[in-house]
N, C-alpha and C positions, 0 to 999 in steps of 0.2 A: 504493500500500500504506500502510496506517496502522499508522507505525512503534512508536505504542502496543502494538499489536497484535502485535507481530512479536517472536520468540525468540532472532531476530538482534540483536547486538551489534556485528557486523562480517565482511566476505568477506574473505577474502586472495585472492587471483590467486599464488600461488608465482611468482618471478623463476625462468629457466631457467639454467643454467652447462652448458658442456662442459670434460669435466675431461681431454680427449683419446681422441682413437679413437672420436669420434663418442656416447662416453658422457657420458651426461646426469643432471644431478641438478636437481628441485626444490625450492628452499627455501621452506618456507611460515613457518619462526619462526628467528631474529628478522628484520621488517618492521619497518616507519615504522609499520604499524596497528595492527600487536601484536607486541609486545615477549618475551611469556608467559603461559603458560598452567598456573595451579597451579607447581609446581616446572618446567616444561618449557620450557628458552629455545633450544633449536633443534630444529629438524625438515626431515629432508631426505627424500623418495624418491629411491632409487637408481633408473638402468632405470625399464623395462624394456630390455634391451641384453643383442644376442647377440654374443658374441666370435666370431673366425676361428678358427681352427687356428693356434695358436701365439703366440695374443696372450691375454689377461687383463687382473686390476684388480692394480693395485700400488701401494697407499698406503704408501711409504715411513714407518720407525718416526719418530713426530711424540710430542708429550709433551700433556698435559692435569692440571690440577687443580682442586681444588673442585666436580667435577662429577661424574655415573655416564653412563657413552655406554651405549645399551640401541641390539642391533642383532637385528633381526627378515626373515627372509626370507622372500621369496615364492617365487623360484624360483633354482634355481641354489644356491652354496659360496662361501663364504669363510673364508678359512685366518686366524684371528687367533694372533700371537705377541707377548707383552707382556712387562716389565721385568721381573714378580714368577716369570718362570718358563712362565706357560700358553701352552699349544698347543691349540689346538680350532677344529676346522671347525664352522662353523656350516653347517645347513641349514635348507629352508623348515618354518615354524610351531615351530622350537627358540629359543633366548633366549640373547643373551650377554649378561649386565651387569656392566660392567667399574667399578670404582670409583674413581676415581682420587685423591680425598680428598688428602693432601701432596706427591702426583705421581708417575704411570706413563707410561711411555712404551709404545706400541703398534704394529704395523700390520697391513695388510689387504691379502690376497693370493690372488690365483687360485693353488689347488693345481697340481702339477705336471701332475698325469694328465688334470686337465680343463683344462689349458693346452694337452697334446697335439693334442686331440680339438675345443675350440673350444668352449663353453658358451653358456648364459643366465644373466643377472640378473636378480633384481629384486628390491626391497625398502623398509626402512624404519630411518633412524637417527636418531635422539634423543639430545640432551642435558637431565639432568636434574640441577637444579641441587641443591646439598646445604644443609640445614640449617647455621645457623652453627655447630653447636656440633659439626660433623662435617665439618666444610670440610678441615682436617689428619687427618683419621682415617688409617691405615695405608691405601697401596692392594691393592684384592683382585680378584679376577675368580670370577665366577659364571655357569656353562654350566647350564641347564635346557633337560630333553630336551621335546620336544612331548607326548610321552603322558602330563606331570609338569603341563602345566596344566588348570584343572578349563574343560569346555566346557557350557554351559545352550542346549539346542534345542528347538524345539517352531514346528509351522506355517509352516514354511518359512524360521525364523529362525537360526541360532546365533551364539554370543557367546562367543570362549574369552580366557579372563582373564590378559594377558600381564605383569600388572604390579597391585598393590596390590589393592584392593577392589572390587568393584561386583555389582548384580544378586545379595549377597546369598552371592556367593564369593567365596575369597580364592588370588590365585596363590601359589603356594610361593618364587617370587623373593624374594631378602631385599632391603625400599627402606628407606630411613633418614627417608623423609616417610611423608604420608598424600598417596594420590594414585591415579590407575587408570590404566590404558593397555590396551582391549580390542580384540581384531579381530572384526569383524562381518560375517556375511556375509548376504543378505537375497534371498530367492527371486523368480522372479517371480512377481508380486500377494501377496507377506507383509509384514508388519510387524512395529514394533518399539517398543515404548514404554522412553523413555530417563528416569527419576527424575533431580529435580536432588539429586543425593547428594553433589555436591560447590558449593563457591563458584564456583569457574570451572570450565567447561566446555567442551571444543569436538568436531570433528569434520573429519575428514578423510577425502575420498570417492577412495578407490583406483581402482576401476571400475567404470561404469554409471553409472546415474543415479538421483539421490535426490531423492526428492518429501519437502520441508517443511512442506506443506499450503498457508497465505496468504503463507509466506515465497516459496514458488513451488518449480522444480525445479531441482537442481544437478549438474554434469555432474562427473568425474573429475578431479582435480587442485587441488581449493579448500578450503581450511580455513575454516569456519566455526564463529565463535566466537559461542557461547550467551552471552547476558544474565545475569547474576549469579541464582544459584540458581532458575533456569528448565529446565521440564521439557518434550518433548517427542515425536512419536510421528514415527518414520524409519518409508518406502513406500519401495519399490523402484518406480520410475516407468519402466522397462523390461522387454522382453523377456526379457534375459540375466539375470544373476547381478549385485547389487549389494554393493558389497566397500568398508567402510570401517573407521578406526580410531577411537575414540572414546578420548580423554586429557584430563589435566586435574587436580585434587586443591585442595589447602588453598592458600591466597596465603602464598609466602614472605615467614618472618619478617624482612623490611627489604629496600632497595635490594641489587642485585648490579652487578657490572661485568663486560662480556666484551671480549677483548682477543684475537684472533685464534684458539686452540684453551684458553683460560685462562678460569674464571670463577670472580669472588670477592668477599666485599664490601669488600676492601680495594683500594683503586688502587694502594697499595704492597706489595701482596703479589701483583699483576701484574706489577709494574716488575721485581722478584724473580724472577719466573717466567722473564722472557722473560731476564735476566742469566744466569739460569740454566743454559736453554738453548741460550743462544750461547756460553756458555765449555762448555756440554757436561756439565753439571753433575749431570745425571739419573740415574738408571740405566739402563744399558743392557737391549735387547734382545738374549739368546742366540743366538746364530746370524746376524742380521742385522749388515752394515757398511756401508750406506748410513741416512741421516738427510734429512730437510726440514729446510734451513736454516729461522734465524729471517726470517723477513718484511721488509719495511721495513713498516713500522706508523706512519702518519702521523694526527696529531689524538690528540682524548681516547679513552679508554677510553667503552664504550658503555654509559648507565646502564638498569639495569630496576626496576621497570616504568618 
């Protein structure tokens, strides 16, 4: 292939984690390859992952700052309850984005009834990092229903707007950047012509497979990252149903640092973080009495880009 040629910049391979009970997550950011993408320094899918009868997810309330966690499902519930007060289940194609700017603490919970009965997951979480000049802002939390974002269809395409700008629509989510985050979904034998509307760009292919044309075809579970303001046309190269997210926006203004669930441009406004919450210094969770200790955290703070 001649990389002149090519709209690629870089593949990730996601590293896999089990976080117990056979549940699995992929991280595709941050890598050793790419660090970030527009405002976006992590990206994990959840699942897919069916629970038994009387088991679920239980992410114990953990704390975060300087950043927005935007969680998206595909299939299946999750119970979110946070520091500022909110309770909301989240379900597939709705939005939670959580703000956490001077610091919330959160967590994430199979509800009771579908704890009973035994469920599915699947899904999509992001960290999205914030503007310096909104790194302290108050924290807030933001639930958009699914029929609240705008969707663009046409010859076996659609695209619904889960976050900023793109294609010319705008989600109703409130972000503090300039930035997009779309779900895609692509029939078999349709297409999709993607504008470089932003400086960074990429893609991440949920299910099936995706034909790049000379870049070649890519199967489910790899981030690929666009060439600085390069534009390109997504095929669905299967049978089935091709299912991807498309993310990315403006390059943040300066270096950040991420330090376990902590992102900032200060290494001393990490150091802080984590003093924080090891003396417990947060605000609590309603109704929650369990917490995630702080970590052992060995070496430096991880810089971006």
């Amino acid at each position: 292939m001649d990389t002149d040629l090519s709209a690629l910049e870089t593949v990730v391979i996601p590293r896999t984690r089990d976080l117990g009970d056979n549940f699995e997550v992929r991280r595709a950011l941050p890598t050793s390859q790419k660090r970030m993408v527009g405002p976006f320094v992590f990206l994990d899918q959840m699942g897919p992952h069916v629970f038994a009868a009387g088991r679920g997810l239980d992410v114990r309330p953990h704390p975060h700052i300087g950043l927005a966690t935007v969680t998206y499902l595909f299939e299946g519930e999750i119970e979110h309850r946070d520091s500022v007060g909110s309770i909301q289940t989240i379900q597939p194609g709705a939005v939670n984005w959580m703000t956490a700017g001077s610091g919330i603490v959160h967590s994430e919970r199979t509800g009771s009834d579908l704890r009973k009965t035994g469920s599915s997951l699947a899904g999509l979480q992001c960290w999205v990092a914030l503007p310096k000049k909104y790194e302290e802002i108050a924290p807030s939390f933001i639930h958009t229903a699914a029929n609240e974002l705008p969707i663009i269809e046409g010859e076996g395409a659609s695209a619904k707007i889960i976050a900023g700008s793109f294609f010319g629509k705008s989600s109703p989510v409130p972000t503090l950047s300039d930035l997009f985050y779309v779900d895609v979904q692509l029939q078999a034998g349709a297409r999709l012509d993607v504008p470089a509307e932003y400086p960074e760009q990429a893609i991440y292919v949920i299910e099936g497979k995706l034909d790049l044309g000379r870049d070649g075809v890519f199967d489910a579970g790899q981030l690929l990252v666009l060439k600085a303001n390069t534009a390109v046309t997504l095929r669905n190269a299967g049978p089935g149903t091709t299912r991807l997210m498309l993310l990315g926006g403006e390059p943040m203004d300066g270096s950040r640092y991420l330090v376990w669930n902590f992102v900032s441009s200060s290494i001393e406004r990490l150091e802080q973080a984590k003093e924080d919450w090891r003396l417990q210094r947060f605000a609590a969770v309603p109704g929650e009495t369990e917490f995630i200790p702080l970590p052992d955290l060995p070496g430096k703070p991880i810089g971006y880009p």
